[in-house]
N, CA, C and O of each residue as an XYZ file, in Angstrom:
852
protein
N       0.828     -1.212      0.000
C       0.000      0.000      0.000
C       0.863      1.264      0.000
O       0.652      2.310     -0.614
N       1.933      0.938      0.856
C       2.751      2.339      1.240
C       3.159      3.008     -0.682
O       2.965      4.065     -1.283
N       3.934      1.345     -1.098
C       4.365      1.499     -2.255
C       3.363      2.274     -3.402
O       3.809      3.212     -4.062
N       2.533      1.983     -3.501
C       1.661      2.436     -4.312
C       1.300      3.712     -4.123
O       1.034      4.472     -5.055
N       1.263      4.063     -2.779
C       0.548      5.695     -2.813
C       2.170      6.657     -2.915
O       2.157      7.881     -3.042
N       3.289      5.962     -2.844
C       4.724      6.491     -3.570
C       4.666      6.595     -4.561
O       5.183      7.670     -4.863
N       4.090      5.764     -5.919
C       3.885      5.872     -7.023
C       2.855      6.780     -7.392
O       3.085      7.397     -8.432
N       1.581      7.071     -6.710
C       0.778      7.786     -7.186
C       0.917      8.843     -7.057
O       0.219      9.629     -7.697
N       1.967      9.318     -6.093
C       2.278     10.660     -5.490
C       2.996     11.434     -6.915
O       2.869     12.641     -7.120
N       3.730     10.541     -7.798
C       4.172     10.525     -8.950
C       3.619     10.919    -10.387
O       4.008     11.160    -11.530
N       2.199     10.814     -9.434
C       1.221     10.811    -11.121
C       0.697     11.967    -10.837
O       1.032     12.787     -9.982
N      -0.287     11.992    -11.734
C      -1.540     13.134    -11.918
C      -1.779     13.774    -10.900
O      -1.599     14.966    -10.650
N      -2.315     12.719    -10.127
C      -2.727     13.135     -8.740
C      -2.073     13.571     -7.490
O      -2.382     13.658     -6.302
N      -1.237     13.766     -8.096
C      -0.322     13.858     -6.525
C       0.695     14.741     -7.524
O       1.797     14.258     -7.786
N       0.416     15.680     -7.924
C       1.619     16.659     -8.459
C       0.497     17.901     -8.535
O       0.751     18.704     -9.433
N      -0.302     18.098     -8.009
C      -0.759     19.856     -7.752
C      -1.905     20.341     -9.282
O      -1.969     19.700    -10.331
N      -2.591     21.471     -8.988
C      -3.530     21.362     -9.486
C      -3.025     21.758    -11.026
O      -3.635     21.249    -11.966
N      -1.623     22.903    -11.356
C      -0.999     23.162    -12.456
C      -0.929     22.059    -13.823
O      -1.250     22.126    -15.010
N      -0.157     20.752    -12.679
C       0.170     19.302    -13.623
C      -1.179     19.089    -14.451
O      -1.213     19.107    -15.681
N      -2.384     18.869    -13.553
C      -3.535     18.603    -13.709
C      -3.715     19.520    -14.626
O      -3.032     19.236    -15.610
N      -4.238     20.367    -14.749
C      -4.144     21.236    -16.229
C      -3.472     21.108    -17.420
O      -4.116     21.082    -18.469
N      -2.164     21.016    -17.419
C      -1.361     20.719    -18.333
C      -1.751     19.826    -19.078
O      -2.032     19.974    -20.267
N      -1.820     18.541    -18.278
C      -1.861     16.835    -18.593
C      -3.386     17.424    -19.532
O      -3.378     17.544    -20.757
N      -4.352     17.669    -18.838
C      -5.763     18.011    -19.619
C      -5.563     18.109    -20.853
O      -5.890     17.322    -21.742
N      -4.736     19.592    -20.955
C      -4.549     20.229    -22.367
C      -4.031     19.124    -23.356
O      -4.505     18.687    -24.404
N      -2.916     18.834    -22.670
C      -1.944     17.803    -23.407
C      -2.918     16.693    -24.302
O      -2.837     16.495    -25.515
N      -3.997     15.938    -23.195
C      -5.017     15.448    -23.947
C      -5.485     15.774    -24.775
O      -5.381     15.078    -25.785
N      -6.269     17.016    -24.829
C      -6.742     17.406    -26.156
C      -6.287     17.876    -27.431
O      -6.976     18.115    -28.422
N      -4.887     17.993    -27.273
C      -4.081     18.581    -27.824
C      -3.611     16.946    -28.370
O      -3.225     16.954    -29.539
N      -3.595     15.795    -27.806
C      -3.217     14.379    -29.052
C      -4.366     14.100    -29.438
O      -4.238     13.645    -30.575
N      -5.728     14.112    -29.064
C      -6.316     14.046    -29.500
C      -7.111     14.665    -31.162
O      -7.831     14.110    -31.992
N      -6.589     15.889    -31.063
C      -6.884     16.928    -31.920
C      -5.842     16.597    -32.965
O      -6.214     16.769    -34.126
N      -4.563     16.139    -32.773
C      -3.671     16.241    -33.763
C      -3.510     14.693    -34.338
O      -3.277     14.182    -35.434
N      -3.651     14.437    -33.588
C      -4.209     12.511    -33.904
C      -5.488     12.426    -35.427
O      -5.593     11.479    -36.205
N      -6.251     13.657    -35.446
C      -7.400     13.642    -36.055
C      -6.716     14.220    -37.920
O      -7.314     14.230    -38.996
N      -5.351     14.601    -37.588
C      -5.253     15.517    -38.778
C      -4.677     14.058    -39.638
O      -4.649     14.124    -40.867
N      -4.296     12.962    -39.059
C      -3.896     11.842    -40.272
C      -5.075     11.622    -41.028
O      -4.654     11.079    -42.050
N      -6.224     11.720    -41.117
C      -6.983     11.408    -41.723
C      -7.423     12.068    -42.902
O      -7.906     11.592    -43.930
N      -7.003     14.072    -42.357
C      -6.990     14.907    -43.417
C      -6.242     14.715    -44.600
O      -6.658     15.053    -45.709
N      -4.939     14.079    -44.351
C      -3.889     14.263    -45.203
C      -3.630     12.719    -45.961
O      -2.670     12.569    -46.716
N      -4.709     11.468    -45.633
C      -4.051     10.655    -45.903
C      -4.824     10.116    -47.262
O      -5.673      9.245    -47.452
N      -4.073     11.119    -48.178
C      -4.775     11.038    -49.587
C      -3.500     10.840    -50.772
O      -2.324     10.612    -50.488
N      -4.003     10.974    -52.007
C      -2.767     11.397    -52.467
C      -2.951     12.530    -53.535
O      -3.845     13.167    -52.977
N      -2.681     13.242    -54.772
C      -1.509     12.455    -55.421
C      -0.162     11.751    -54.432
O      -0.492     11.747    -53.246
N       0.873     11.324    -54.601
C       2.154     11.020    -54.168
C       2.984     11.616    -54.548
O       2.804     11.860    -55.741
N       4.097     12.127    -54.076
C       4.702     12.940    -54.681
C       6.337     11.985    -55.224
O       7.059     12.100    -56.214
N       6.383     10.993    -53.896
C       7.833     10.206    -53.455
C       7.436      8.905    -53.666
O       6.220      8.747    -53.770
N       8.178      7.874    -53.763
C       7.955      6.681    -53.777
C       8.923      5.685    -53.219
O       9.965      5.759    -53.870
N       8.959      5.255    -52.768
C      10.245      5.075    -51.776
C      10.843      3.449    -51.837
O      11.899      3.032    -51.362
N      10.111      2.925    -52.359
C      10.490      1.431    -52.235
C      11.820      1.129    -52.952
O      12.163      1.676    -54.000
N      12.430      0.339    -52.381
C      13.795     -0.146    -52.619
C      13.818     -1.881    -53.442
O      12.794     -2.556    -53.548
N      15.200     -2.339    -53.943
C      15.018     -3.398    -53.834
C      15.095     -4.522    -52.828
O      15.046     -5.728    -53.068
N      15.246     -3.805    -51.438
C      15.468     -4.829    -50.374
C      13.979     -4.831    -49.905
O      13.688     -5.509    -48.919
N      12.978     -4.080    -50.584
C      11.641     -4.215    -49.618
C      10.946     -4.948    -50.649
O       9.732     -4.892    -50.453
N      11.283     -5.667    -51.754
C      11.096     -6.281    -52.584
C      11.327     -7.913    -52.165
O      10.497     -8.821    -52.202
N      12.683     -7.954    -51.774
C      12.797     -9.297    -50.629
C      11.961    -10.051    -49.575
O      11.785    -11.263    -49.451
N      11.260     -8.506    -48.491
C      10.660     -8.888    -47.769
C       9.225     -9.642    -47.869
O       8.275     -9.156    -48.482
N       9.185    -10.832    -47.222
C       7.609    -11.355    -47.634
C       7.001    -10.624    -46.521
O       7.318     -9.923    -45.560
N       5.569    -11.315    -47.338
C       4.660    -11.189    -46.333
C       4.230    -12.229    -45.530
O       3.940    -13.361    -45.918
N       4.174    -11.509    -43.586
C       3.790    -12.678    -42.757
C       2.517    -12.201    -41.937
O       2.477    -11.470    -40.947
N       1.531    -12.798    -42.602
C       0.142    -12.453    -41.833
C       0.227    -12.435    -40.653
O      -0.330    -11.536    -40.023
N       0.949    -13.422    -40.022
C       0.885    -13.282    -37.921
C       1.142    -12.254    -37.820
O       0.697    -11.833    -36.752
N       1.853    -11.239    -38.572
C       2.432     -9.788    -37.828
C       1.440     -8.790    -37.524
O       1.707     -7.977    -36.639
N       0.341     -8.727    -38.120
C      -1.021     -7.893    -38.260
C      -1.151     -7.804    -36.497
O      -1.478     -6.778    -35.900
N      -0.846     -9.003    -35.900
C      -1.203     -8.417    -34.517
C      -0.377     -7.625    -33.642
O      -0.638     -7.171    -32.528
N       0.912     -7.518    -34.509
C       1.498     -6.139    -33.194
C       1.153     -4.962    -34.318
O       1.029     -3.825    -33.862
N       1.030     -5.097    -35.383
C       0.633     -3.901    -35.746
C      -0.494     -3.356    -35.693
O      -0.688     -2.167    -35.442
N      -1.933     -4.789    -36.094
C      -2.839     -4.034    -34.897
C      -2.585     -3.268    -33.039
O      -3.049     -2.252    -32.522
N      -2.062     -3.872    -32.745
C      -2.039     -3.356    -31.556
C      -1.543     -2.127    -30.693
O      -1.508     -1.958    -29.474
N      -1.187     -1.361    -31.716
C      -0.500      0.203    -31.812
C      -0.974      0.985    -30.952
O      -0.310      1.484    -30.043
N      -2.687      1.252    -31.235
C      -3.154      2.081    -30.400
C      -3.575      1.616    -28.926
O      -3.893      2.512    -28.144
N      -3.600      0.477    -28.547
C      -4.017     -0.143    -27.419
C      -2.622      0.090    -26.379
O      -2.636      0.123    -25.148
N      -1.305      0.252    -27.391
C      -0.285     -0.216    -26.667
C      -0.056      1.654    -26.550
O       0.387      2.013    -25.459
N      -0.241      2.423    -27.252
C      -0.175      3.777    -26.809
C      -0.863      4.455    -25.920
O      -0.373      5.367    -25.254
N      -2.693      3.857    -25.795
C      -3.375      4.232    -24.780
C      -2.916      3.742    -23.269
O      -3.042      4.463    -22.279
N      -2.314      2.280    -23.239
C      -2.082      1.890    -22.102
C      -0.754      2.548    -21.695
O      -0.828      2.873    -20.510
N       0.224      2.808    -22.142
C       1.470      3.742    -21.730
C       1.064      5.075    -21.640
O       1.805      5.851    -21.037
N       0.033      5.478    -22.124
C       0.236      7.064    -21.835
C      -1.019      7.110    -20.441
O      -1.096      8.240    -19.959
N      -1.763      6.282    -19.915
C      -2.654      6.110    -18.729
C      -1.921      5.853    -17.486
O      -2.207      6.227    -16.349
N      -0.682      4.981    -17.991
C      -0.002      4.362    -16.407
C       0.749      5.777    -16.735
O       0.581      6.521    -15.769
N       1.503      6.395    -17.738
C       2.300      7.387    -17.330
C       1.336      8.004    -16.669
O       1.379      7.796    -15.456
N       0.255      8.872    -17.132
C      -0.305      9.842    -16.192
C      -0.607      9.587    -14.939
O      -0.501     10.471    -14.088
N      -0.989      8.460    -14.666
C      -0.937      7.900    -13.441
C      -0.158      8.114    -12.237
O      -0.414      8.567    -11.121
N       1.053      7.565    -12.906
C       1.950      7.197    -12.258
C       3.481      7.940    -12.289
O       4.285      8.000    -11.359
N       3.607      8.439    -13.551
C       4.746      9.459    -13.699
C       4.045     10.734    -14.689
O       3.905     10.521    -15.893
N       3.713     11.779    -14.214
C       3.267     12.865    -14.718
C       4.603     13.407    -15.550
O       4.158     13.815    -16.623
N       5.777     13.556    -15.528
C       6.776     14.009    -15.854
C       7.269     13.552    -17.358
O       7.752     14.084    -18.358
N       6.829     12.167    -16.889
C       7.098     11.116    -18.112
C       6.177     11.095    -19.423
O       6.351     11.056    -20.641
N       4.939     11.149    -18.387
C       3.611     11.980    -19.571
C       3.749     12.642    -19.831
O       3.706     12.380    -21.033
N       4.028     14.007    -19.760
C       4.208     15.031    -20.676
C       5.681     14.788    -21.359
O       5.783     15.921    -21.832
N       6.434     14.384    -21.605
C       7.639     14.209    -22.145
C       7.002     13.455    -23.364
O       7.254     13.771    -24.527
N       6.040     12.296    -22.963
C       5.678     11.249    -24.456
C       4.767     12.071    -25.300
O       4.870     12.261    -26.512
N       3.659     12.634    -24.305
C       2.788     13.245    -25.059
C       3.124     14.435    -25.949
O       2.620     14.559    -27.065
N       3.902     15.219    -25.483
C       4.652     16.777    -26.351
C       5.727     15.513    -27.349
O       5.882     15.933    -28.496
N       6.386     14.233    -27.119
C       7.426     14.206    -27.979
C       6.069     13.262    -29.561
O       6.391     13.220    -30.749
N       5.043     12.825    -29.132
C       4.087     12.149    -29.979
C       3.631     13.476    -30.609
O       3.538     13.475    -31.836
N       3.370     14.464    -30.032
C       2.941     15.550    -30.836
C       3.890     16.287    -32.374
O       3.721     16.611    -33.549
N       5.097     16.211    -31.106
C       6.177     16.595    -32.511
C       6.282     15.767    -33.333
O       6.337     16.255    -34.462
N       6.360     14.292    -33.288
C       6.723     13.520    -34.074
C       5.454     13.513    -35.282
O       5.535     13.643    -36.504
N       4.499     13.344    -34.561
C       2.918     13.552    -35.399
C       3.002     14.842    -36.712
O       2.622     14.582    -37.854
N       3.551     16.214    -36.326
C       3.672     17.463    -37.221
C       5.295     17.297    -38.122
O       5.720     17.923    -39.093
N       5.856     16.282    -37.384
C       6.954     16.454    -38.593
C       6.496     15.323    -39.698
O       6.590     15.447    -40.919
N       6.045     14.338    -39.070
C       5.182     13.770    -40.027
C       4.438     14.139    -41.254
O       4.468     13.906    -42.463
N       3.733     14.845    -40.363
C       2.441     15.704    -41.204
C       3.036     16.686    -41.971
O       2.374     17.285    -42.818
N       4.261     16.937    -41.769
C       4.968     18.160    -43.219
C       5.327     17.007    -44.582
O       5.135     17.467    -45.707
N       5.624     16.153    -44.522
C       5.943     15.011    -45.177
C       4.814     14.463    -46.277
O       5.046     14.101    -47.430
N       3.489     14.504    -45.574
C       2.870     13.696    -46.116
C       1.921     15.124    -46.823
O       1.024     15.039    -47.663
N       2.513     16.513    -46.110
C       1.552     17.354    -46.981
C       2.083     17.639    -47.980
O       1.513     17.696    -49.070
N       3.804     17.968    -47.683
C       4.141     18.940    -49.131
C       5.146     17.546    -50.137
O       5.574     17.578    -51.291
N       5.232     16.336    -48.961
C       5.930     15.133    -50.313
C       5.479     13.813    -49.545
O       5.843     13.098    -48.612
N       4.525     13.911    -50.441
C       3.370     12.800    -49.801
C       3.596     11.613    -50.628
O       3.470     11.508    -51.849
N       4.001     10.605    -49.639
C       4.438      8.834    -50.094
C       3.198      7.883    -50.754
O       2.001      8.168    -50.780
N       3.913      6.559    -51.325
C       2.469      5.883    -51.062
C       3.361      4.773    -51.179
O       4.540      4.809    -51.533
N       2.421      3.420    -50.723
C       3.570      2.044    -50.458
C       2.155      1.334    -51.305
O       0.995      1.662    -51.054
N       2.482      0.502    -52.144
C       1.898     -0.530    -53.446
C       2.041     -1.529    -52.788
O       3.144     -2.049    -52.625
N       0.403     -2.207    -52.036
C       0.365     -3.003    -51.687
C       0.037     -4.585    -52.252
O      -0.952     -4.539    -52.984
N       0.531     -5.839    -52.136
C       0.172     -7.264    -52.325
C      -0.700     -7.506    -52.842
O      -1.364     -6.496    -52.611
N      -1.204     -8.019    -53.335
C      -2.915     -8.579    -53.967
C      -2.774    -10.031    -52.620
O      -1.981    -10.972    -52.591
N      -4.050     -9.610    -51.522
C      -3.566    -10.902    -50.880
C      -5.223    -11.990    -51.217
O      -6.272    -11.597    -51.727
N      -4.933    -13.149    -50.789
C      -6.452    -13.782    -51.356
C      -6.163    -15.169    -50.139
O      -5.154    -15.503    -49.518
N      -7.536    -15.708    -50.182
C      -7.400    -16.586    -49.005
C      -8.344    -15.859    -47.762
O      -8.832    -14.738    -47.617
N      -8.321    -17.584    -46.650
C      -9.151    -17.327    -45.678
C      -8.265    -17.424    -44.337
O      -8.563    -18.102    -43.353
N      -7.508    -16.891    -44.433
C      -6.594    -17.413    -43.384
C      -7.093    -16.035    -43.107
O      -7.196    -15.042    -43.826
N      -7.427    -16.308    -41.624
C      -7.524    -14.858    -40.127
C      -6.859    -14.009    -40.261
O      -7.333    -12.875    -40.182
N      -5.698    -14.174    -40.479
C      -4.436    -13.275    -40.428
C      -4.491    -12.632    -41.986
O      -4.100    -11.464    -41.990
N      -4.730    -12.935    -42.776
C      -4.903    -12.207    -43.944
C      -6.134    -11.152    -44.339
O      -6.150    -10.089    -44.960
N      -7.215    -12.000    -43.644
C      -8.471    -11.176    -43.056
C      -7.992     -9.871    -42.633
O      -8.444     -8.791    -43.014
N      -7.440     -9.979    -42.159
C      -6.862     -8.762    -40.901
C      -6.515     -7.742    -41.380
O      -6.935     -6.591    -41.255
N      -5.335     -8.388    -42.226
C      -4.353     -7.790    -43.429
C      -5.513     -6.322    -44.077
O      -5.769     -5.137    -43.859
N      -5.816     -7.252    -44.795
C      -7.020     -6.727    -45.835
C      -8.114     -5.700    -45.094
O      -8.582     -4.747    -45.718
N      -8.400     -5.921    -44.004
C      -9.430     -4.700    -43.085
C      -8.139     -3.751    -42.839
O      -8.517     -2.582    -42.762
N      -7.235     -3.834    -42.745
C      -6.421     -2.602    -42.541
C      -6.140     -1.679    -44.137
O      -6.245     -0.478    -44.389
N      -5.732     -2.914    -45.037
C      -5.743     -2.070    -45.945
C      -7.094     -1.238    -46.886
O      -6.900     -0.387    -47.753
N      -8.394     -1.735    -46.452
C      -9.529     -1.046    -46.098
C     -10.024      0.234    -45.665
O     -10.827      1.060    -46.100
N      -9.163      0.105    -44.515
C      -9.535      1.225    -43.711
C      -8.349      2.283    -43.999
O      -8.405      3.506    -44.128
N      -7.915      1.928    -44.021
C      -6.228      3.015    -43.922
C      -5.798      3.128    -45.611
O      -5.713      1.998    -46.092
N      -5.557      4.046    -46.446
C      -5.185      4.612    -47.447
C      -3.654      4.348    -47.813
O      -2.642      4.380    -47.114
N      -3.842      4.098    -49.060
C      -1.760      3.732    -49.152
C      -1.164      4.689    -49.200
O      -0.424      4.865    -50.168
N      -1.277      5.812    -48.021
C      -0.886      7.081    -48.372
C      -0.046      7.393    -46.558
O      -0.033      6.557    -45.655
N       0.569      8.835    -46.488
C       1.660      8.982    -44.883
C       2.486      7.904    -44.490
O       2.665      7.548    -43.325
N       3.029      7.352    -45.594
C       3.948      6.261    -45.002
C       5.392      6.902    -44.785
O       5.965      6.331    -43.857
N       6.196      7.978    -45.396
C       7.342      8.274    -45.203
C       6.830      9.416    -44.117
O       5.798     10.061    -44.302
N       7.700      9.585    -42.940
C       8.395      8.196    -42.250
C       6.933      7.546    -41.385
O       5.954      8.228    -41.083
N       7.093      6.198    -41.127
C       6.410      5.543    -40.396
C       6.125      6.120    -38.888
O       6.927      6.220    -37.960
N       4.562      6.512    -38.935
C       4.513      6.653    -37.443
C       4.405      5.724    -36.855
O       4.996      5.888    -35.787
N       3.747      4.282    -36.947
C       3.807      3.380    -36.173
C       5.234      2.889    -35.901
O       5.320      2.002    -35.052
N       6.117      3.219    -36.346
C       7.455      3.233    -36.035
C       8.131      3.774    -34.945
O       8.656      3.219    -33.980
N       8.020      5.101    -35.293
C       8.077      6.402    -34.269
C       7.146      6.510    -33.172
O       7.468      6.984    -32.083
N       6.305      6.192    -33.373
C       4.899      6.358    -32.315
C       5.537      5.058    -31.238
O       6.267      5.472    -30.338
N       5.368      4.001    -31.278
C       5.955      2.969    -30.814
C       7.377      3.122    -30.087
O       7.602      3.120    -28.877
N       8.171      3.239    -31.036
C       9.441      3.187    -30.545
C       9.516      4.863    -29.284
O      10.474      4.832    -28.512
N       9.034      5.507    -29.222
C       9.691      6.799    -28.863
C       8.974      6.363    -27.001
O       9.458      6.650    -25.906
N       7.530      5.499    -27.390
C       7.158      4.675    -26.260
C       7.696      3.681    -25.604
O       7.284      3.412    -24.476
N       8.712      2.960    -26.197
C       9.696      2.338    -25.065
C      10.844      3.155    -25.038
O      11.662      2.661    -24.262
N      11.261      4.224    -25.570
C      12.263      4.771    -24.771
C      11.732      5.528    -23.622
O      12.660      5.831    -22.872
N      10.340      6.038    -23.112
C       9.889      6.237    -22.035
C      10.116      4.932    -21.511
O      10.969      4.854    -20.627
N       9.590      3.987    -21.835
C       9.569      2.923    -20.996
C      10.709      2.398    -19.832
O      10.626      2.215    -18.618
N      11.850      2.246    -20.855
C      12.768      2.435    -20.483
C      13.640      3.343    -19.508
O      14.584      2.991    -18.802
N      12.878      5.039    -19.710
C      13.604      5.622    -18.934
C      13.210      5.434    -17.492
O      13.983      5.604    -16.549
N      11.558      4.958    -17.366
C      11.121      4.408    -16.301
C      11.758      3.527    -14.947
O      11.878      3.867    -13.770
N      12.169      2.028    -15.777
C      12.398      1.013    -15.192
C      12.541     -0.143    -16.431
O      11.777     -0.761    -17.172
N      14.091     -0.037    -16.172
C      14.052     -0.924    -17.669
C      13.723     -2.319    -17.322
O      13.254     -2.876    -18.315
N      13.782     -3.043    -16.371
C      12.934     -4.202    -15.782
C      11.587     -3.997    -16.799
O      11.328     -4.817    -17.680
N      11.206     -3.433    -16.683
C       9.396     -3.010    -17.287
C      10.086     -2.717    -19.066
O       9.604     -3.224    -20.078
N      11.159     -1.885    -19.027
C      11.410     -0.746    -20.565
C      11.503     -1.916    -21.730
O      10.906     -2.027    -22.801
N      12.581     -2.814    -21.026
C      12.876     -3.922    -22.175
C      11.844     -5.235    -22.811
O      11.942     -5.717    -23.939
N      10.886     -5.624    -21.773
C       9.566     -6.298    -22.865
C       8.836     -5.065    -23.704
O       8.025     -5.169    -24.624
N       9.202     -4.257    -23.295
C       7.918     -3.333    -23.861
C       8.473     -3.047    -25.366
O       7.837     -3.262    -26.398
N      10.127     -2.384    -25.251
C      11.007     -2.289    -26.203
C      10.759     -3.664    -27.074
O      10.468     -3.535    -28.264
N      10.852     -4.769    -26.590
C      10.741     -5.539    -27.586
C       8.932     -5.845    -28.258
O       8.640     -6.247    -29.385
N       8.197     -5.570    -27.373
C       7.171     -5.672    -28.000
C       7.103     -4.281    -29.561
O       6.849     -4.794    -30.651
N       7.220     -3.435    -29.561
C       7.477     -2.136    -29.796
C       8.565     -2.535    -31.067
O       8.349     -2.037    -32.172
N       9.525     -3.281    -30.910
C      10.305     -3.825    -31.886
C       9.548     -4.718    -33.059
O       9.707     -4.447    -34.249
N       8.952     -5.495    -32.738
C       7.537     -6.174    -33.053
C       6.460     -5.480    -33.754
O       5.678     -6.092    -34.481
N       6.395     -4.192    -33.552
C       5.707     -3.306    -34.131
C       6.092     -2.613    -35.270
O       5.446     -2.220    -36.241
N       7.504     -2.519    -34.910
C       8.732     -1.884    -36.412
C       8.132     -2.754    -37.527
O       7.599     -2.307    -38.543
N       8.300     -4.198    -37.180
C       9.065     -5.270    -38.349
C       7.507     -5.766    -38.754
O       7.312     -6.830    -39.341
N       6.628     -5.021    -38.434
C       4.950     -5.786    -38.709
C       5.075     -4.846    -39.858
O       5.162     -5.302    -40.998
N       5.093     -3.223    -39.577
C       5.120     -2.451    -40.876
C       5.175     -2.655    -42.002
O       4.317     -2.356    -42.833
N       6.665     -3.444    -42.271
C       7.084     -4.409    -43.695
C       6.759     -5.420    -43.539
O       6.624     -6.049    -44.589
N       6.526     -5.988    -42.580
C       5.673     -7.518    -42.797
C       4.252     -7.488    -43.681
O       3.836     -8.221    -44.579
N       3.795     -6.520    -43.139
C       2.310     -6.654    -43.908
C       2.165     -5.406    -44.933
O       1.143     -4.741    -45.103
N       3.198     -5.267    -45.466
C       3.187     -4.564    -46.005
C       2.569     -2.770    -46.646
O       2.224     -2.044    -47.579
N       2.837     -2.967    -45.145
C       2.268     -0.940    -45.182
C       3.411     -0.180    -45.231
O       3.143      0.958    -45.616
N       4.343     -0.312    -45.043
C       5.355      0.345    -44.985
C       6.879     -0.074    -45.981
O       7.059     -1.216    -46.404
N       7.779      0.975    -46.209
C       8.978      0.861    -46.709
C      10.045      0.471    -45.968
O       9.721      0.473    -44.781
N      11.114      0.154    -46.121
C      12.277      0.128    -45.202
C      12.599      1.308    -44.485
O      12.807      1.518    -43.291
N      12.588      2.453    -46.088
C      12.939      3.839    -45.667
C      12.017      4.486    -44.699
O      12.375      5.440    -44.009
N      10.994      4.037    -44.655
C      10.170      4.496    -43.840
C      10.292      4.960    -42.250
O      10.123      5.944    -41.530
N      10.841      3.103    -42.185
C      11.416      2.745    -40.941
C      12.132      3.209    -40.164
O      11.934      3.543    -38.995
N      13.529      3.275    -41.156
C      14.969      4.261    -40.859
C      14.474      5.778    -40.259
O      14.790      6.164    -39.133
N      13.712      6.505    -41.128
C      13.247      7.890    -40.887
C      12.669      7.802    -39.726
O      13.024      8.709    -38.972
N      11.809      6.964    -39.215
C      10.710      6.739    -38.367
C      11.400      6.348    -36.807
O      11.096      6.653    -35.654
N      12.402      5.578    -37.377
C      13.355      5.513    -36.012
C      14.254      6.495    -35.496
O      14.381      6.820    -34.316
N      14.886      6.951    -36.523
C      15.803      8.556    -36.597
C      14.935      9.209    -35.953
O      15.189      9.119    -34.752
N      13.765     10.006    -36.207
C      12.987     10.701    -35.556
C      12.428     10.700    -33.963
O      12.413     11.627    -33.153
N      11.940      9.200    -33.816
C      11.531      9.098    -32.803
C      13.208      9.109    -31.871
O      13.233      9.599    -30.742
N      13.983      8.759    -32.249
C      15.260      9.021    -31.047
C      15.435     10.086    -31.062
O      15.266     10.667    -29.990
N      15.726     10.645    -31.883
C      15.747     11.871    -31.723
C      14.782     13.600    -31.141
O      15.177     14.759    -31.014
N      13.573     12.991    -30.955
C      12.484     13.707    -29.990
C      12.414     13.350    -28.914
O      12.353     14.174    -28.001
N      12.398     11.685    -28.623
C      12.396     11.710    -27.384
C      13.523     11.626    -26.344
O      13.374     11.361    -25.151
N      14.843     11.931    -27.076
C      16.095     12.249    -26.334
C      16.159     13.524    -25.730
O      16.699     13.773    -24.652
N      15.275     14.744    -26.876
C      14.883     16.186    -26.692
C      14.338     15.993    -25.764
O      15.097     16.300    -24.844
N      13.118     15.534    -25.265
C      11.987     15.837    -24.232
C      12.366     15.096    -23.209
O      12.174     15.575    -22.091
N      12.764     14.246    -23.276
C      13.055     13.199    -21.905
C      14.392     14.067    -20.824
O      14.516     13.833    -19.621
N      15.270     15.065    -21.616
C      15.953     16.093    -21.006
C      15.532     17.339    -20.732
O      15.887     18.016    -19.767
N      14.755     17.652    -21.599
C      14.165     18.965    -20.895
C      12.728     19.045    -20.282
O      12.382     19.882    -19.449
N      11.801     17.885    -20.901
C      10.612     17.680    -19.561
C      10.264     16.904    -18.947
O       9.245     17.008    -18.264
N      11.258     15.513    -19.004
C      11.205     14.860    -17.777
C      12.117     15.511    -16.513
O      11.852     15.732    -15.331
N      13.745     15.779    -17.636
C      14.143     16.356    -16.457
C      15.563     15.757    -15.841
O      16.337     16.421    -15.151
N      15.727     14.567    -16.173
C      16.638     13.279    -15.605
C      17.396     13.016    -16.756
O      17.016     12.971    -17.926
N      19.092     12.763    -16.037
C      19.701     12.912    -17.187
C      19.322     11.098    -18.209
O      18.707     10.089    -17.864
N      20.182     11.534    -19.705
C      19.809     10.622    -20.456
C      21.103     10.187    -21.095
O      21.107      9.272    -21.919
């Protein structure tokens, strides 16, 4: 019990009524910018990015489930952060924001597209496949946010308690390699998508968490 109300003292609740405001805004503020992929995810294309090594890569239907699982795995890290490390929340949430608008310059003024598989069959996992490429447009792939979005979330993780940082990192790794597995994404995508996300959340994790890195 003791332990826990140490941790909560950590979160939302236990950092004063200012945090509490912030964190609010911060919400509406991913929320709101979360909404603009949808504006932009059209084309013409401007770039095209595929290589011959993404030509190599097959396709593996099992992967659909860490790449489904993107947003489940972002809602649940950014709830225990607020929770539990307010400091840490605003560090993910301002570094998801930046990463989200450098994105979004990409896909407005040199907007990608990735040429997807003809897939056929009843296999679950291809099912899957196919409702994503449904729903989601072959369009904002340079650089990969599920890349960046993911990855920039276990380097919080990590800065946490790497006991906890390193399944998460590897789940999150799992999330990289689904991209080109199921073919939504480029290699280059990747590269950019990882460059970025280290590079924001090395920014924020020093100046608004606070702790060196």
């Amino acid at each position: 019990m003791n332990w826990m109300k140490s941790q909560l003292k950590q979160g939302v609740l236990g950092s004063g009524w200012k945090n509490m405001v912030i964190a609010a805004l911060l919400i509406v503020a991913l929320h709101f910018t979360d909404e603009i992929y949808a504006v932009l995810n059209h084309g013409p294309n401007l770039i095209f990015m595929k290589s011959y090594f993404d030509t190599l890569i097959p396709v593996i239907p099992p992967f659909i489930i860490p790449y489904d699982s993107l947003q489940y795995f972002i809602y649940a890290s950014l709830i225990l952060f607020l929770a539990f490390r307010i400091r840490i929340f605003k560090s993910a949430a301002l570094s998801m924001i930046l990463v989200w608008f450098v994105s979004y310059t990409f896909y407005f003024f040199a907007q990608s597209f990735v040429m997807r598989p003809h897939l056929t069959g009843n296999d679950p996992f291809v099912k899957m496949i196919l409702a994503v490429y449904a729903s989601d447009h072959p369009y904002n792939d340079f650089p990969s946010l599920h890349t960046s979005l993911s990855t920039l979330m276990a380097f919080h993780w990590i800065k946490i308690d790497k006991r906890i940082g390193v399944p998460v990192a590897i789940w999150a790794a799992l999330i990289v390699a689904s991209t080109v597995f199921v073919k939504q994404h480029y290699l280059s995508d990747v590269i950019i998508g990882l460059g970025l996300s280290f590079a924001v959340s090395r920014l924020f994790l020093k100046y608004v968490a606070k702790e060196p890195i």
